[in-house]
N, C-alpha and C positions, 0 to 999 in steps of 0.2 A: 518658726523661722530662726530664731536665737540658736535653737539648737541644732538646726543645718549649718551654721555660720561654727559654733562651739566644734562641731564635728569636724569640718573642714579645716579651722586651725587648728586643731589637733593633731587631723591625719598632714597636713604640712610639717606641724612641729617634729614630729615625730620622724618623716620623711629626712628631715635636715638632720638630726641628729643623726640616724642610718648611714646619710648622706656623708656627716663631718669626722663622722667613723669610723668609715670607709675610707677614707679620705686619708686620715693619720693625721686631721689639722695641720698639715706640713705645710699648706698652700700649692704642695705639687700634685702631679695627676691631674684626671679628671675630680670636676667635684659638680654636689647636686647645683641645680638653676635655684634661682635665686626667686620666689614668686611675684617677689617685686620686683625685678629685674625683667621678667616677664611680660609682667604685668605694663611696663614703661614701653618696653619694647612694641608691645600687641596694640596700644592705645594709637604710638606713634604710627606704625601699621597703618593701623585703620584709617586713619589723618589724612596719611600719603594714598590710601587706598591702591596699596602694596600687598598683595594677595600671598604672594610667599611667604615675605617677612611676617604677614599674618600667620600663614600657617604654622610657620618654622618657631616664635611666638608659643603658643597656642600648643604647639607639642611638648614643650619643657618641663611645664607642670601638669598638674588634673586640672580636669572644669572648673572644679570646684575653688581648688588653690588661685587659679586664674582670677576668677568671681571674685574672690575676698581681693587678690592684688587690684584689681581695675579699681573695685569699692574704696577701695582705703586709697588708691590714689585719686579717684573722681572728689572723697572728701575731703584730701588735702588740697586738693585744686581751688575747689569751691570757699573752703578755709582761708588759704593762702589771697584768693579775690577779696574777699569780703574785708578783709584785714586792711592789704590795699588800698582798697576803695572807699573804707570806715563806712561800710552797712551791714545791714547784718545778714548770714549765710544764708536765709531762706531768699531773698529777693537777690541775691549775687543767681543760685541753682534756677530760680525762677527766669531770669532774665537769662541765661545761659540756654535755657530748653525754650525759650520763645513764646512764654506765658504771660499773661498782663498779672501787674502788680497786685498783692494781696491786700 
């Protein structure tokens, strides 16, 4: 699993690089998606149950780069709670998905 996850940040990293390349770093033109940018966008989507905005989301990057943005935002969410809330991250994720306490 580590190394689907190793994979996929790679092939993103490398993506963006291509991307900032291309680009000239000017900040003008087009430039690559952001996976977190993606990533924020496709979650809030899903929220609104916004079918486009999903799709449109969801085209930007790969599966895979998607996967790792949702992942790393779902942890900082659950993070960000926990902190909040002064408990700790497993029972913030647990009570989030509607499970009884551990």
């Amino acid at each position: 699993m580590f190394d689907r996850i190793r994979e996929a940040w790679d092939r993103s990293r490398t993506a963006r690089r291509t991307g900032a390349a291309r680009d000239g770093d000017t900040g003008g033109g087009s430039r690559s998606h952001n996976l977190f940018e993606a990533a924020a966008a496709y979650v809030s989507a899903c929220v609104d149950d916004d079918q486009d905005r999903i799709d449109e989301a969801a085209g930007r990057v790969s599966p895979e780069a998607l996967s790792f943005g949702v992942n790393e935002l779902a942890c900082r969410a659950v993070i960000a709670l926990a902190r909040e809330r002064d408990v700790p991250p497993q029972d913030v994720a647990r009570a989030l998905l509607g499970l009884p306490g551990s």
